[in-house]
N, C-alpha and C positions, 0 to 999 in steps of 0.2 A: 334656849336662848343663850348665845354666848356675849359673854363679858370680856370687855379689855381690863389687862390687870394696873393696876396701879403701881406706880415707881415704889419698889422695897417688896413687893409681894413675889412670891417666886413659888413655883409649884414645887414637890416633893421628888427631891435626888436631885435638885439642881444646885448642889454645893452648897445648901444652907445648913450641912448635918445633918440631917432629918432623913431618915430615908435608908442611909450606907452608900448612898451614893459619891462620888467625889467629881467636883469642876475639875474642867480643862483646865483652868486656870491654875486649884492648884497641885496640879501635877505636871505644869510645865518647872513653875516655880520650887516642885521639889527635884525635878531632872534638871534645873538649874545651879540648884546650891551644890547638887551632891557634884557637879562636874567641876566648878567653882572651888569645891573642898578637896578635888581629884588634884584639879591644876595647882592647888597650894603647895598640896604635899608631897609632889613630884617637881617642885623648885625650889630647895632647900638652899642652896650656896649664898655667897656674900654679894651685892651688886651696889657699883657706886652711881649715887642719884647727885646731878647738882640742880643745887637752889639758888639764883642768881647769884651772888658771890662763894656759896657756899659748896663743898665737895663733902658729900655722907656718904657713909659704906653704911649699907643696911642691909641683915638679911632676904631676900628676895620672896619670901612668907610672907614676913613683916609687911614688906611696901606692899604684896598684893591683899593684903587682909584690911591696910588700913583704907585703901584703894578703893576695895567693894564696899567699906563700910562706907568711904564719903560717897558713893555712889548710889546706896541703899538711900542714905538718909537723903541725898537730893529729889530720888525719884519719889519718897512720901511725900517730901515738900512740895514736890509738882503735883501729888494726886493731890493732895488736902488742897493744894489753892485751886483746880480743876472743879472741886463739890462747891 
């Protein structure tokens, strides 16, 4: 007799640890960072950003790191209001 599973149950090697298995999922999101970590540190030089009245020279690291970081934390905000 088969059973449907219930929301949170996951069989074994389906990214829950269990198993050695690893999700699609995160192995896109580590071929993500590590490309992310690639493009940081092959754009090292100065670049000027303006902010409505304002002209910065920031290093080009910088702006991309603080970049992905407001980007990470928007896209948790969208999962957590999503559940």
């Amino acid at each position: 007799m088969l059973r449907g599973r219930s929301r949170g149950e996951a069989r074994v090697g389906e990214g829950t640890g269990k198993g050695g298995g690893r999700s699609v999922k995160s192995i896109v999101i580590g071929v993500l960072v590590l490309a992310l970590v690639i493009v940081i540190f092959q754009n090292t030089g100065d670049t000027k950003l303006q902010i409505l009245f304002f002209d910065v020279t920031w290093p080009l690291w910088l702006l991309l790191t603080v970049f992905a970081a407001v980007a990470f934390i928007a896209g948790w905000f969208a999962g957590r209001m999503r559940d």
